[in-house]
Every structure is written in structure tokens, then in C-alpha cells.
C-alpha positions in Angstrom: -10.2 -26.5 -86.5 -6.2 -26.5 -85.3 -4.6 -23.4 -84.6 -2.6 -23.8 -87.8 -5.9 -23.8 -90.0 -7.3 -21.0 -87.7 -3.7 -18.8 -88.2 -3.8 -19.7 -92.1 -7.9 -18.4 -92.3 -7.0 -15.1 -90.6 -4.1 -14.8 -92.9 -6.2 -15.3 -96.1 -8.8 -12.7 -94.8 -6.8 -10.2 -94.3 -5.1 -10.4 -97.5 -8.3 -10.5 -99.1 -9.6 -7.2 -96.8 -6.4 -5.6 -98.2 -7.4 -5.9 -101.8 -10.8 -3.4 -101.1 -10.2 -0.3 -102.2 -8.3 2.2 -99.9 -11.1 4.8 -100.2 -13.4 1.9 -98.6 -11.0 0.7 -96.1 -10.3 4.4 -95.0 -14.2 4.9 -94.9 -14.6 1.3 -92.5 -11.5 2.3 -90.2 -13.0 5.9 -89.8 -15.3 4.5 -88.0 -13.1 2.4 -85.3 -12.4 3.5 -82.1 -8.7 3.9 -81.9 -7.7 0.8 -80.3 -9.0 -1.6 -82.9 -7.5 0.8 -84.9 -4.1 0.1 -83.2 -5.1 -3.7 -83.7 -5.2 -3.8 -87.3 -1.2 -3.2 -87.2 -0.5 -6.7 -85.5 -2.7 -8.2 -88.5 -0.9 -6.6 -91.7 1.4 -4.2 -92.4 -0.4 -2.8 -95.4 -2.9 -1.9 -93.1 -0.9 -0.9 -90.3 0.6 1.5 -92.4 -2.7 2.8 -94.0 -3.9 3.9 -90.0 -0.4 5.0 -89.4 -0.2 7.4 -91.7 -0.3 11.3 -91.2 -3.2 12.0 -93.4 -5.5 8.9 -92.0 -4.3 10.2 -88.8 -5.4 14.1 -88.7 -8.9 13.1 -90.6 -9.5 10.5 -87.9 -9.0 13.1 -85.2 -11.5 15.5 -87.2 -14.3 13.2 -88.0 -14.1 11.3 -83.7 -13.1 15.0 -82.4 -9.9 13.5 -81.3 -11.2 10.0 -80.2 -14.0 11.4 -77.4 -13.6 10.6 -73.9 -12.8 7.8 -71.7 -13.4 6.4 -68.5 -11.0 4.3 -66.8 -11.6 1.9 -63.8 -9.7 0.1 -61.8 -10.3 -3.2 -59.5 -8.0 -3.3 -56.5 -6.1 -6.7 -56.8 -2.4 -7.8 -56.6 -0.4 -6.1 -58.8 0.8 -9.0 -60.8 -2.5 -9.3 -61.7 -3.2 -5.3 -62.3 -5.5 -4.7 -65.1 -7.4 -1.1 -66.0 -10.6 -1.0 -67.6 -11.5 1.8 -70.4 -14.4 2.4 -71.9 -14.8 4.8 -75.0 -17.9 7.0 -75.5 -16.9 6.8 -79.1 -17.1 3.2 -79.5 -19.4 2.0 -77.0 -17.3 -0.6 -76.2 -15.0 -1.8 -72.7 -11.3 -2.5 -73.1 -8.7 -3.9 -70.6 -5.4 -2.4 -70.5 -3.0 -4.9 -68.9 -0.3 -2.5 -66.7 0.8 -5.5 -64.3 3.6 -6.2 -66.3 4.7 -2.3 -66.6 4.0 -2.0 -62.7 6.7 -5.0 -61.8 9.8 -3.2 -61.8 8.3 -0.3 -59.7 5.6 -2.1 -57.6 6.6 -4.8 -54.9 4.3 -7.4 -54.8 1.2 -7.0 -52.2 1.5 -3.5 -52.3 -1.7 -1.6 -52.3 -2.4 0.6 -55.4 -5.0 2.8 -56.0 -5.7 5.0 -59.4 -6.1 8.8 -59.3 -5.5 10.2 -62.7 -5.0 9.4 -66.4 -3.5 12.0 -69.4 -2.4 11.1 -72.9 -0.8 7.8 -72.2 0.2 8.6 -68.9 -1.6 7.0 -65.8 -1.5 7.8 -62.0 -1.5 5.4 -59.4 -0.6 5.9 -55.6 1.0 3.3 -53.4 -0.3 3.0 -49.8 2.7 1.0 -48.3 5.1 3.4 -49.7 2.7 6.2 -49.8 4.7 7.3 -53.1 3.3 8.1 -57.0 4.4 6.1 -59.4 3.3 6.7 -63.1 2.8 4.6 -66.2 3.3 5.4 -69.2 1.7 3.0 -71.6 2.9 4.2 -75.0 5.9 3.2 -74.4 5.7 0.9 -71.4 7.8 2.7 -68.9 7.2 3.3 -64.9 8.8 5.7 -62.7 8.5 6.4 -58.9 7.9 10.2 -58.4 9.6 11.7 -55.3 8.1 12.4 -52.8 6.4 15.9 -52.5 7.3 18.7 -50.1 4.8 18.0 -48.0 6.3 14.5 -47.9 4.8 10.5 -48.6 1.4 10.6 -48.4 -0.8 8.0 -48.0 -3.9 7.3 -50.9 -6.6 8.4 -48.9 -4.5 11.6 -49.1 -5.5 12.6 -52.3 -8.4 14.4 -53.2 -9.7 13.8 -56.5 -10.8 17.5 -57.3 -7.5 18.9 -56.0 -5.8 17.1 -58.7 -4.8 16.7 -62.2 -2.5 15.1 -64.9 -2.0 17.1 -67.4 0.3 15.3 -70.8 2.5 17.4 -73.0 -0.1 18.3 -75.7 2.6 18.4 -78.3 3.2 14.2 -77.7 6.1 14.5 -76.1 7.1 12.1 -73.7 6.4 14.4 -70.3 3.6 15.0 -68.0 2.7 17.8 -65.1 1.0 16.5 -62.0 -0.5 19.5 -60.1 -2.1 19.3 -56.5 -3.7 22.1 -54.6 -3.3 22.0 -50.9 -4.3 24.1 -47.4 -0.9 25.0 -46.0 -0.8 26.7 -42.5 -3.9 28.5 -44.0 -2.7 29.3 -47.3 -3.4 27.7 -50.7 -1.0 26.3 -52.1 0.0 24.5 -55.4 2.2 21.8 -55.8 3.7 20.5 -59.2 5.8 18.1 -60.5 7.3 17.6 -64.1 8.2 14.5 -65.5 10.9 16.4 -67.4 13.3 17.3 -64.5 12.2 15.2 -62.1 11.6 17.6 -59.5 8.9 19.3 -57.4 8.0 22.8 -56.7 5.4 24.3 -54.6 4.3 27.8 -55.2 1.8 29.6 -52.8 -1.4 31.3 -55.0 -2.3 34.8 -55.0 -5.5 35.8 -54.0 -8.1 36.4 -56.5 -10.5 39.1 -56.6 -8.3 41.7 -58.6 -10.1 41.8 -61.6 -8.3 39.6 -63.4 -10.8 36.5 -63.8 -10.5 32.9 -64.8 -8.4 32.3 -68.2 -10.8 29.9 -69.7 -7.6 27.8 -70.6 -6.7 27.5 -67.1 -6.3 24.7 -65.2 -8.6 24.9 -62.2 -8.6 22.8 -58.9 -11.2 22.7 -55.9 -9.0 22.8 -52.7 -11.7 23.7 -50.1 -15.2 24.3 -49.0 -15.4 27.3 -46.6 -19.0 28.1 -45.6 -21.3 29.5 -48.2 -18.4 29.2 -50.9 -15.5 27.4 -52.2 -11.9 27.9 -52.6 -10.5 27.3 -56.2 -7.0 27.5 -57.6 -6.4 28.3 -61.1 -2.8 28.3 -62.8 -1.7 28.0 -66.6 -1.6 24.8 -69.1 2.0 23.9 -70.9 3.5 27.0 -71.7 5.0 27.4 -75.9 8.1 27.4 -75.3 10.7 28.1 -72.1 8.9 31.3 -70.4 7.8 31.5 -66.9 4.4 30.3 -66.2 1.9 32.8 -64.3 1.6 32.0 -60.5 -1.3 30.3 -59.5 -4.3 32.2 -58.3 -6.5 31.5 -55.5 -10.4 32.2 -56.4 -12.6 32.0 -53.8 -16.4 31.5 -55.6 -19.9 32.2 -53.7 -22.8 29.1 -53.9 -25.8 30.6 -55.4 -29.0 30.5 -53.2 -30.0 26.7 -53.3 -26.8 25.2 -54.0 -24.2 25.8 -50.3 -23.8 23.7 -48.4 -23.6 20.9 -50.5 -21.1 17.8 -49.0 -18.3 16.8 -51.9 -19.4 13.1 -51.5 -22.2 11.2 -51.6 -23.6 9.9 -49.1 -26.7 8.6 -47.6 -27.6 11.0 -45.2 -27.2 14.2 -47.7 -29.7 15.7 -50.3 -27.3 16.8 -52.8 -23.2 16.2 -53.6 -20.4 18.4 -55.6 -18.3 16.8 -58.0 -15.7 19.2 -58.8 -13.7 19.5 -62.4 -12.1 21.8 -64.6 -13.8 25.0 -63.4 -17.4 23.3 -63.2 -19.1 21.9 -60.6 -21.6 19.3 -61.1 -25.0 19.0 -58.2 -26.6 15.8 -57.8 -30.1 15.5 -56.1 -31.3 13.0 -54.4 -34.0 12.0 -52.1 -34.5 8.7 -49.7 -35.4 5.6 -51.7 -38.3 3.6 -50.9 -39.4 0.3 -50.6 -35.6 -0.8 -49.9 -34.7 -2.7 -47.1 -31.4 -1.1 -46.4 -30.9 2.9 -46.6 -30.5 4.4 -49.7 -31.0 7.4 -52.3 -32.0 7.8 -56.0 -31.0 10.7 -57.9 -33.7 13.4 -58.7 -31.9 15.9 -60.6 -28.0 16.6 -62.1 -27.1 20.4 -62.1 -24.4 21.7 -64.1 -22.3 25.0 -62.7 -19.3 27.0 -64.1 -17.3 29.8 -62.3 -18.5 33.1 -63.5 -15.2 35.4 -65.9 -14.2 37.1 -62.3 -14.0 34.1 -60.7 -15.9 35.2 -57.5 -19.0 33.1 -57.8 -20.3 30.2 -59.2 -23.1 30.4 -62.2 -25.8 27.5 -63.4 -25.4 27.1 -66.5 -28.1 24.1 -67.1 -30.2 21.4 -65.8 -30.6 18.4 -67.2 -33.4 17.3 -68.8 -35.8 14.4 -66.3 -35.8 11.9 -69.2 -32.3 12.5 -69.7 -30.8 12.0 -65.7 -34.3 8.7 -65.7 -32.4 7.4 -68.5 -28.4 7.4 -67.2 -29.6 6.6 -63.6 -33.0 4.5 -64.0 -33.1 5.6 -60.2 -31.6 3.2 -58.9 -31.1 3.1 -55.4 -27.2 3.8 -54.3 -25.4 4.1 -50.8 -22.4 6.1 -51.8 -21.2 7.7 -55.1 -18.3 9.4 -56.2 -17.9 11.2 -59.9 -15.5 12.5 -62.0 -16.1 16.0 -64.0 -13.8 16.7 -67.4 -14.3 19.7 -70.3 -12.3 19.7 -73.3 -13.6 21.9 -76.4 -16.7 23.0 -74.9 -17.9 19.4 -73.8 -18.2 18.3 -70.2 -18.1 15.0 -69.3 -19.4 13.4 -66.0 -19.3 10.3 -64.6 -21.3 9.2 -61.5 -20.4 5.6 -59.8 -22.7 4.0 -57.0 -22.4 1.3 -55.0 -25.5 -0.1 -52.8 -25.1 -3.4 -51.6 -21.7 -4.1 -52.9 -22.9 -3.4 -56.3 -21.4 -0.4 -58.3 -22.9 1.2 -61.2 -21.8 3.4 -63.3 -23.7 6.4 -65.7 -22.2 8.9 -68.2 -23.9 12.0 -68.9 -22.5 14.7 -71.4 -23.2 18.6 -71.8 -22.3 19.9 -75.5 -22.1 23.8 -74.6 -22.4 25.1 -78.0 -25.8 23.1 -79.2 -26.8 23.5 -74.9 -28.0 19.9 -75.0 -27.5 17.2 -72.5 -27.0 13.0 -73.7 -27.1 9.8 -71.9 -24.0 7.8 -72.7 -24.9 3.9 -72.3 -22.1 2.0 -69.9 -22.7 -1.5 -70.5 -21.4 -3.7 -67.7 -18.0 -4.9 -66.7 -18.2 -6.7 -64.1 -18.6 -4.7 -61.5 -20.3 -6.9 -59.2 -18.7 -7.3 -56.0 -16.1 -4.9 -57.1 -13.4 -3.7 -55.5 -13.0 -0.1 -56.7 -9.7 1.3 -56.4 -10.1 4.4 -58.4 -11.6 6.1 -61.4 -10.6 8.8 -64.0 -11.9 10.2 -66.6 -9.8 11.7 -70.1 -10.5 13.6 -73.4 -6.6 13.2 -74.4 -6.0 9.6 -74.1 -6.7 8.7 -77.7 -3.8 10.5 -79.2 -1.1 8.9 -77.5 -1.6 5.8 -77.9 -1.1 6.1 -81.7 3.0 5.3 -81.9 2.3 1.9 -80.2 -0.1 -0.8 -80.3 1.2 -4.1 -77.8 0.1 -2.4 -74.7 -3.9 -2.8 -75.1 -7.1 -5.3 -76.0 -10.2 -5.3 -77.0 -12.7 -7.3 -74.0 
């Protein structure tokens, strides 16, 4: 069939998929994850305008509780050909997000990128030839270079992933906070940057302890690990309106018996790894695999750990269930892993990526606080044999964003 036939077929279907009822059509796009949804605008406006609208809009985020989480991963290439890789929870499905192309003006090419953070639309990326940040914001297609920090350029293997965050306006405004905790002459310290002036600051925590606890809408970071506990720094989310934010507090959290000593990454020779995120820390088992001919591990258990109200230690507040860890991990054997830990009304979401051999793999496990039960999330493949892994992140606010525009994405 020639392209004209094939243009004039889609045409003809949609008009006829326009002529179902709305109360049908509403129920079928309900159940879309949001960037099909965001398709359906480049096929006809009266559909476009049906998803676009305020009240589709507000029941969709009720019935998908705001469009679940997502997983991003990116595969180190040049930048002309840069291209992130989401996959929805929701939807079950992996989609490529072409950011090349938004990267250009910012990004000279064979310069090496790697991905730290996402937020809304918003997505981190650090440069290690110009050891700068440079953000992209995919709603609307911009890039900017960020400053450099007080500290000064850093390199990418500067970052550490539980000492940072990227937090979007909630309110959809076009802004973001990037916050990063930091040892300074033996002092924690946080630095932040907003997108709204353009500027840096970097405000040294008070220490914790006082009796004033965690606020459970606090943003918290893991800077350190000091012996039998941790150091943690916890400061406020986007304020209501102009007011000064609280300074950041310093919390300095006891391991219970069984958990110290714990390395923050995986790695061969190890038992057990931390993955730090938003207050909760996440213990992986392991023991030596066998009957493999290089060394390697298989996970044995996934333990899930929150800061207690005062701040001052950290409590277990479940294990997962055998079948559930046998199902995301089917112990396979890794080499190193790395994870990513997110909450967002009451749900944490981790992520675990391996590699043995040169192969990664990834598993998704969730923890739904209120019903206290743990669930395997399937990750199909995408390709990640042989991959070059140049960063992960993981988001619960990345759906709402995206809504204004729909050019910037597709569906693999």
C-alpha cells in the first residue's frame, strides 16, 4: 500500500473512532498511559481536545494516581544521537524520549553526558568535559547550562546519587530546585539551585537531635556513612508562597543490629548494599553465586527501612516477601548493581540494575504502605545488552508535565 493510501486509512479510522460515543472514548483513554494519551493529539483534534480537557484531565490523574512512576535510562552515546528510555509501571510499556535535538545548543559534540535526575519534565544531565549541569526541560523543549556551584565544576563521578534530588514546581510552573548535600571542612552542608533566579546558595545544616524530628514532607538526602550510622540532611519542599524556607537539618540515624556496616554499592565482595531515597533506605542480600564461571552474587533478600519521627535512628519497616524478591530478580547472578529508591503518597519505589558480564538487568519492586504489601513490577527488555549505562532515575511526577505538549516523545 503507498503512503498516500496508508495516510488516507489512518485518516478514515480516526474519523470513524471519533464517532463512538464520548462516554466510551473517555472509558478506552482512561486506560492509556499518558504518552499515548499525548499521541492521540497529533491524530485529531476532536480527540486531542477530549484528553486536553480539565475534567478528562483531573479524573485521569485520580483513576492512574497521577500516572505512577517511571524509570528512566540512559545509553552513553554521542549526543547527536542522545536518546532516554522510560518505562511506565502504569502501562507496562518502554518509550524513547529523543533529547539530542534539545541538547545541541547546550551540548558540544563528543562531549560526555551522564544522567542523574528527572522531575516533572525536567531532566538532569552532567557534562564530564565541562564538568557543568545542564538541564532539559522537555515540555517545552528548552536547555540551560547551570552555573557552576560554590564548590566549583565538578566532574560526573562527583555526584552522588543519594545526595541528590530534582525537585519541579508542583504547581506546573516552569522552575525546578536541584539540591545537593555535601561534607564541607567537616560540616554538612546543602547546596541549592533554582531555576527561577538562576543562582546558587549553600546553607550549612543544623544539627539534629533537638527534638524536632523529620517533617514527613521533607526532603531528605544521605550525605555520609560514619561508622555504625549515617548522616542525613533534611530541608523543606516548595514553599506557598514567598516566605523563608526552614534551614536544613543535619540527622545523624543509628543502623539497627544486623543492618551497619552495609557498603552504598554493590559489589561483589559485599553481603548486603544501601540504596538511599527519600528518607528510606533499601538492604539488599546477597550471597556468592554458584556454578558461574566468573565471580558473582544473587540476591537473597530486599529490606525496606525508614527514619524513625526523631530522626536519630533508622527503623525496618518490612521485608519482602521470597516469592516476591525470586520473582523481580529470578536470582540471577550480577557483578555490580546500583538502585534508585523514590516515595510519593505512601508508595516506595525501587529499582535495582545489574550488570554481570556486560549484561544489565533491571527489576522493579514496589511497597504500598497503607495495604503493607510488596509487588513485582515486570521490566521487559530494552536492549540492554552490551549497554552502556550512563545513568538512571527514577520519578512519580513526570506524568503531569508532560500534558501541555506532545512533539517531544514516542511510543518504542
Amino acid at each position: 500500500m503507498s503512503n498516500g493510501n496508508l495516510g488516507a486509512a489512518a485518516t478514515s479510522a480516526a474519523i470513524g473512532f471519533c464517532l463512538l460515543p464520548s462516554e466510551l472514548l473517555q472509558e478506552i483513554f482512561l486506560r492509556l498511559a499518558l504518552p499515548e494519551l499525548l499521541l492521540l493529539r497529533s491524530v485529531s483534534k476532536d480527540l486531542g481536545s477530549l484528553v486536553s480537557g480539565g475534567d478528562f484531565r483531573r479524573l485521569y490523574d485520580l483513576r492512574s494516581g497521577r500516572g505512577g512512576g517511571w524509570l528512566f535510562v540512559y545509553k552513553k552515546r554521542p549526543p547527536r544521537y542522545s536518546v532516554l528510555r522510560g518505562f511506565n509501571d502504569r502501562s507496562g510499556r518502554w518509550f524513547h524520549f529523543p533529547v539530542a535535538g534539545i541538547l545541541s545548543p547546550a551540548v558540544p559534540p563528543g562531549e560526555d553526558l551522564y544522567f542523574l535526575a528527572a522531575s516533572g519534565g525536567f531532566f538532569l544531565f552532567a557534562s564530564n568535559g565541562r564538568r557543568e549541569l545542564v538541564a532539559v526541560n522537555l515540555a517545552t523543549r528548552a536547555v540551560r547550562r547551570i552555573p557552576p556551584s560554590p564548590l566549583g565544576p565538578r566532574g560526573t563521578s562527583s555526584w552522588r546519587r543519594s545526595g541528590l534530588k530534582l525537585v519541579a514546581d508542583p504547581s506546573g510552573a516552569d522552575r525546578f530546585r536541584f539540591l545537593f548535600a555535601e561534607m564541607v571542612n567537616n560540616r554538612s552542608v546543602l547546596l541549592e539551585y533554582r531555576s527561577d533566579t538562576d543562582t546558587w546558595h549553600l546553607v550549612e545544616a543544623e544539627a539534629g537531635g533537638g527534638g524536632g524530628g523529620v517533617d514527613g514532607r521533607a526532603i531528605c538526602l544521605n550525605l555520609a556513612h560514619l561508622g555504625s550510622e549515617s548522616v542525613v540532611v533534611s530541608c523543606a519542599g516548595w514553599g506557598d508562597g514567598g516566605e523563608a524556607l526552614p534551614a536544613p537539618v543535619a540527622h545523624r540515624p543509628r543502623f539497627p543490629e544486623g543492618f551497619e556496616g552495609g557498603p552504598p554499592v554493590g559489589l561483589t565482595t559485599s553481603d548486603r548494599f544501601h540504596v538511599y531515597g527519600d528518607g528510606n533506605m533499601v538492604v539488599v542480600r546477597s550471597e556468592e553465586a554458584s556454578g558461574t564461571s566468573v565471580r558473582a552474587r544473587v540476591v537473597t533478600g530486599v529490606e525496606l527501612l525508614g527514619l524513625s519521627g526523631d530522626g536519630r535512628g533508622w527503623e525496618l519497616t518490612s521485608t519482602a516477601p521470597a516469592a516476591v524478591v525470586e520473582e523481580a530478580l529470578r536470582r540471577r547472578p550480577y557483578g555490580v548493581m546500583m538502585g534508585c529508591v523514590v516515595e510519593r503518597e505512601a508508595v516506595v519505589r525501587v529499582v535495582l540494575m545489574s550488570n554481570c558480564r556486560g549484561n544489565w538487568d533491571l527489576a522493579w519492586l514496589s511497597y504500598h504502605r497503607a495495604q503493607g504489601k510488596w509487588r513485582c513490577v515486570p521490566v521487559p527488555d530494552c536492549g540492554t545488552k552490551g549497554l552502556n549505562m550512563a545513568g538512571i532515575a527514577l520519578s512519580s511526577t513526570f506524568s503531569r508535565s508532560l500534558w501541555p505538549s506532545s512533539s517531544s516523545l514516542s511510543s518504542n
